[in-house]
VEXMITI-180116 format. One record per residue (C-alpha): residue number from 1; chain; x, y, z. Coordinates in Angstrom, 3 decimals. Last residue first. Layout:
REM residues N
+------+-------+----------+----------+----------+
: resi : chain :     east :    north :       up :
+------+-------+----------+----------+----------+
:  NUM :     A :        X :        Y :        Z :
...
+------+-------+----------+----------+----------+
***
This chain:
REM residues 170
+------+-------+----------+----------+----------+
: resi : chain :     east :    north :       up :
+------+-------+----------+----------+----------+
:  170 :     A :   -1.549 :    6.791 :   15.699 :
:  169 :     A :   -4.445 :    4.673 :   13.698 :
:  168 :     A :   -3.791 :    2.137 :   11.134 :
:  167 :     A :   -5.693 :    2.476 :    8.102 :
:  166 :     A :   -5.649 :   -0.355 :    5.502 :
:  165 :     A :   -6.115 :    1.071 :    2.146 :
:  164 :     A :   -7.626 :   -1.477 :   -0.705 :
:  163 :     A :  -11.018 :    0.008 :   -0.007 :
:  162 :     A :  -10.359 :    3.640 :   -1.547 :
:  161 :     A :   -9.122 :    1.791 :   -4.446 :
:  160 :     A :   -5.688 :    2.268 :   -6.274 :
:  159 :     A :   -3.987 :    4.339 :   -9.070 :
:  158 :     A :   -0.749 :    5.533 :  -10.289 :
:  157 :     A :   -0.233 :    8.031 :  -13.066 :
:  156 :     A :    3.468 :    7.928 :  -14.664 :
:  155 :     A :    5.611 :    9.976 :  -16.213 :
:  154 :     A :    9.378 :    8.334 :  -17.243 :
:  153 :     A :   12.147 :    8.735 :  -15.139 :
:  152 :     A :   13.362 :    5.059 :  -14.974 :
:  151 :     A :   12.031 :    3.129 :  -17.596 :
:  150 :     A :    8.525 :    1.767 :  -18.245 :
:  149 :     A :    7.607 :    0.879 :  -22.163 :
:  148 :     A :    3.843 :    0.065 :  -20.837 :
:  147 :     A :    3.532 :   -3.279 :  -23.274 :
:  146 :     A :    7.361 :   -4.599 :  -21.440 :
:  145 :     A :    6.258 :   -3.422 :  -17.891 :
:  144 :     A :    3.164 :   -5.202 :  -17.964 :
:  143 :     A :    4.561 :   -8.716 :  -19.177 :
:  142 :     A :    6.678 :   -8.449 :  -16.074 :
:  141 :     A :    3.796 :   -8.063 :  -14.059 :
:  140 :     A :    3.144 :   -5.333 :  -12.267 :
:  139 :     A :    3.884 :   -4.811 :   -8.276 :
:  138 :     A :    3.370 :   -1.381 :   -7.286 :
:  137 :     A :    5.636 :    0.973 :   -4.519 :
:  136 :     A :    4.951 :    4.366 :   -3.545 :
:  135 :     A :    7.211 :    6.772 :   -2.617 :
:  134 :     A :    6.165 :   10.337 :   -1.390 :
:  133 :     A :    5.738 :   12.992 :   -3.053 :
:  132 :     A :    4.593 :   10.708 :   -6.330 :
:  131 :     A :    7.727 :    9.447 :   -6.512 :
:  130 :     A :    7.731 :    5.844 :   -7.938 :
:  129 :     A :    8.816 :    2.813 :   -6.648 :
:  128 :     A :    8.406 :   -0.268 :   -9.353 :
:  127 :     A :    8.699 :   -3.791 :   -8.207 :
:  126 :     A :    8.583 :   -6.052 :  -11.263 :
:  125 :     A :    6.633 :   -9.495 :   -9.899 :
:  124 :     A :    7.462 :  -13.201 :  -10.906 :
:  123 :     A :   10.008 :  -13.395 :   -7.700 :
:  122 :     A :   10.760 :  -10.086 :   -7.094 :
:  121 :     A :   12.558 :   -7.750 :   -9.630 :
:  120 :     A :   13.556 :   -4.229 :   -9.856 :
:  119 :     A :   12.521 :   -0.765 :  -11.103 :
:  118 :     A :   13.504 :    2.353 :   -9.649 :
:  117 :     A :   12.634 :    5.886 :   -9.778 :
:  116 :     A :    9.733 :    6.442 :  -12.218 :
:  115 :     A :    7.784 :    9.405 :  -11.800 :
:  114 :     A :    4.085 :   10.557 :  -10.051 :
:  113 :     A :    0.288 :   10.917 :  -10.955 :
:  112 :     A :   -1.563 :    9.931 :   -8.312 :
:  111 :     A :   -5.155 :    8.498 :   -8.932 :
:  110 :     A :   -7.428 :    7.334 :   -5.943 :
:  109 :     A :  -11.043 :    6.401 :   -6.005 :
:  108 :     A :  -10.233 :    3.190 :   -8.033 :
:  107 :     A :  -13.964 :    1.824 :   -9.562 :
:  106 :     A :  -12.369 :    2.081 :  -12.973 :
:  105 :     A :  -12.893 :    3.198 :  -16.801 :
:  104 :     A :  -10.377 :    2.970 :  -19.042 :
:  103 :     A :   -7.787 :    5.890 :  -18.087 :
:  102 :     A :   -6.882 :    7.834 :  -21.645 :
:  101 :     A :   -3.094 :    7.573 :  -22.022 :
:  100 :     A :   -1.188 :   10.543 :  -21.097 :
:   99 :     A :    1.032 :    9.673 :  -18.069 :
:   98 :     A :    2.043 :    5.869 :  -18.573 :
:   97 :     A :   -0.673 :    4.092 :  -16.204 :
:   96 :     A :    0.154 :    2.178 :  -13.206 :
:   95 :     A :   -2.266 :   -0.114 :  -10.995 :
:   94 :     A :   -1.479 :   -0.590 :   -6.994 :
:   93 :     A :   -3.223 :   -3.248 :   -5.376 :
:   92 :     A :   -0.101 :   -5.582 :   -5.461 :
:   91 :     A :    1.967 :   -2.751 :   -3.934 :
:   90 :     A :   -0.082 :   -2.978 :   -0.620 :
:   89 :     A :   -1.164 :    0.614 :    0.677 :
:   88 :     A :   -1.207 :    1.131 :    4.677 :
:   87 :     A :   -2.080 :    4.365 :    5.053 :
:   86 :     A :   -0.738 :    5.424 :    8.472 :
:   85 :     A :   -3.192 :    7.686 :   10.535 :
:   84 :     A :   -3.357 :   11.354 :   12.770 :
:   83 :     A :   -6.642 :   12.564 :   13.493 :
:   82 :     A :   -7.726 :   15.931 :   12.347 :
:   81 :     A :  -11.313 :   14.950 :   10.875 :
:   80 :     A :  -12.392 :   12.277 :   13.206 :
:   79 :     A :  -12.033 :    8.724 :   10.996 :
:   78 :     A :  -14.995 :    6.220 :    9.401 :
:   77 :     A :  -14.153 :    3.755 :    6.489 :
:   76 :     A :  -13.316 :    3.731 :    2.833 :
:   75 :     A :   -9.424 :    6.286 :    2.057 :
:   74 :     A :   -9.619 :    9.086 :   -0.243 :
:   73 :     A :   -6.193 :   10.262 :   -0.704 :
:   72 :     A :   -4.863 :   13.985 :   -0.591 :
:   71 :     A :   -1.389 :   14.761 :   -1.685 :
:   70 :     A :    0.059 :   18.096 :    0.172 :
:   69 :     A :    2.324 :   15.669 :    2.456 :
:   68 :     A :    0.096 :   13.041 :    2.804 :
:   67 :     A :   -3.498 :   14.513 :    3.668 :
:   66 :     A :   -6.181 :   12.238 :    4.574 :
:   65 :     A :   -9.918 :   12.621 :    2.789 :
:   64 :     A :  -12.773 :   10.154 :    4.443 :
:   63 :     A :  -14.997 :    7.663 :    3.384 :
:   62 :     A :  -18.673 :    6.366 :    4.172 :
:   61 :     A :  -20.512 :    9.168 :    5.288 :
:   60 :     A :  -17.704 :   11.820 :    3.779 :
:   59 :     A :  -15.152 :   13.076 :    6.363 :
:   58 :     A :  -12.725 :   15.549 :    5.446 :
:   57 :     A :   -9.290 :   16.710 :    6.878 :
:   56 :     A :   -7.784 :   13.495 :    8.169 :
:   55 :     A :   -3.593 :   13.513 :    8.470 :
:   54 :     A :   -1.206 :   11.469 :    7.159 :
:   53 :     A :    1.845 :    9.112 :    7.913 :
:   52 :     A :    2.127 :    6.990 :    4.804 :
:   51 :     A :    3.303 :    3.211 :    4.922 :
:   50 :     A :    4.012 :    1.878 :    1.187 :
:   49 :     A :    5.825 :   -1.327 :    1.366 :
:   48 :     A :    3.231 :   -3.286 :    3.077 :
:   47 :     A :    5.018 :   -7.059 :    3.450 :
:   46 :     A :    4.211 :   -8.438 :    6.344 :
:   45 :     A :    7.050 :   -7.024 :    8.411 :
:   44 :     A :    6.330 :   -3.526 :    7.453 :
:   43 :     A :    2.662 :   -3.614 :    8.084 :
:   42 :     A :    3.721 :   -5.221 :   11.549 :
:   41 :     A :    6.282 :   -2.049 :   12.462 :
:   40 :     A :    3.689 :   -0.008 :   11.007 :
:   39 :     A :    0.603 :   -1.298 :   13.703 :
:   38 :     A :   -1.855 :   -3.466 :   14.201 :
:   37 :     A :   -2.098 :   -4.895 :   11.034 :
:   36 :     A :   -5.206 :   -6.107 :    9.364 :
:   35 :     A :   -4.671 :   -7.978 :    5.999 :
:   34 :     A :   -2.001 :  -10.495 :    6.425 :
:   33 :     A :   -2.482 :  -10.233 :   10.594 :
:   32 :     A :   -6.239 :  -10.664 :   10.467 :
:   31 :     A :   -5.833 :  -13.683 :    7.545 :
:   30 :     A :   -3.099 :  -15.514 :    9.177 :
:   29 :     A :   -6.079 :  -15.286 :   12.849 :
:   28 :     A :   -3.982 :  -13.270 :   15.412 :
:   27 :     A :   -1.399 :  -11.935 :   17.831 :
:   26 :     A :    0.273 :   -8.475 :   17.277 :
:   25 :     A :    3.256 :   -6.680 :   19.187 :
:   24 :     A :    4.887 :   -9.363 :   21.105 :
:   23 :     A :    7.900 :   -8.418 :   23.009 :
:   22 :     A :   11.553 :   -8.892 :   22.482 :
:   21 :     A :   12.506 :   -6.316 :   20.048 :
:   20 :     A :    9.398 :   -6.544 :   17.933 :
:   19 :     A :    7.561 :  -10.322 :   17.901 :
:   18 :     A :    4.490 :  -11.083 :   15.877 :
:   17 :     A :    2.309 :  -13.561 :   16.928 :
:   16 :     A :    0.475 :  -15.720 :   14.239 :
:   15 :     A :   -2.358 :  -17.889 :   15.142 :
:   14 :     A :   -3.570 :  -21.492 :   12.547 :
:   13 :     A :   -0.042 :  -21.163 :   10.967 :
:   12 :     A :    1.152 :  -23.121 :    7.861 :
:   11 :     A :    0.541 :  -21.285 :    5.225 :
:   10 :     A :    0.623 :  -17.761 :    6.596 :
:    9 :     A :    3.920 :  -18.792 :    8.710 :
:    8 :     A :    5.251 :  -19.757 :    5.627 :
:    7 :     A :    4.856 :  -16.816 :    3.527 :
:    6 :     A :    5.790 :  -14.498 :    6.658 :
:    5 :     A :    9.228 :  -16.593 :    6.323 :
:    4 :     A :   10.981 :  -15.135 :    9.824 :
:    3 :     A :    9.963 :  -18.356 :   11.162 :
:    2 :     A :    9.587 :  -20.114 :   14.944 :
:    1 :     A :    6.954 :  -23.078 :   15.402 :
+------+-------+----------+----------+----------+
***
């Protein structure tokens, strides 16, 4: 069975292969490819919207620091200090914050504080992009974006997990 519907193929599908000009690039379980790409073009395809090239510079016993562009993010797992990565960040774990308000407490490792850019619509979801040196993407509810006032320009601090990154390595 042929699709370009990833929603589809992870419904229906017992193995996904993912084709890239002409050739195969991942083959595996819905759940594997959903949640465990093999590489950015897959990411992409499945629906990662942030993808950030970064570098390791500190290792921790069970997490590690990588540098995107000046920004450092705390990322669950093992890596070699120096090694080159994508951070694969979904937009669905991805929790905004107008810039001021006191943080209730949270188990999220990562907080970026960044600006509003764009804001558009996807299915039930509001897709914001913010720049927080880099674009990242979060998926609120539309309910969200009405009690947090959100409009283009406006201060924002973003935050997600240090287990909700998917690492692919260079």
């Amino acid at each position: 069975f042929v699709t370009h519907d990833r929603s589809e193929a992870l419904q229906l599908a017992h193995r996904i292969g993912v084709m890239h000009q002409g050739r195969i690039i991942q083959i595996d379980l819905p759940e594997r490819i959903a949640n465990y790409q093999a590489n950015e073009i897959v990411a992409n395809f499945m629906g990662v919207e942030t993808i950030l090239p970064g570098r390791v510079i500190a290792f921790n016993h069970d997490t590690f620091l990588v540098d995107v562009r000046g920004r450092k993010i705390e990322v669950a797992g093992q890596a070699r200090v120096g090694e080159e990565v994508f951070l694969c960040i979904r937009p669905e774990e991805v929790t905004l914050l107008k810039d001021g308000l006191d943080p209730s407490p949270s188990s999220a490792r990562n907080a970026l504080s960044g600006k509003v850019i764009q804001i558009g619509f996807v299915g039930p979801y509001c897709k914001v992009t913010l720049d927080c040196g880099f674009s990242l993407v979060a998926y609120i509810t539309k309910k969200s974006l009405e009690i947090l006032h959100l409009d283009i320009g406006d201060k924002i601090v973003s935050s997600f997990k240090a287990t909700a990154i998917h690492v692919i390595r260079k």
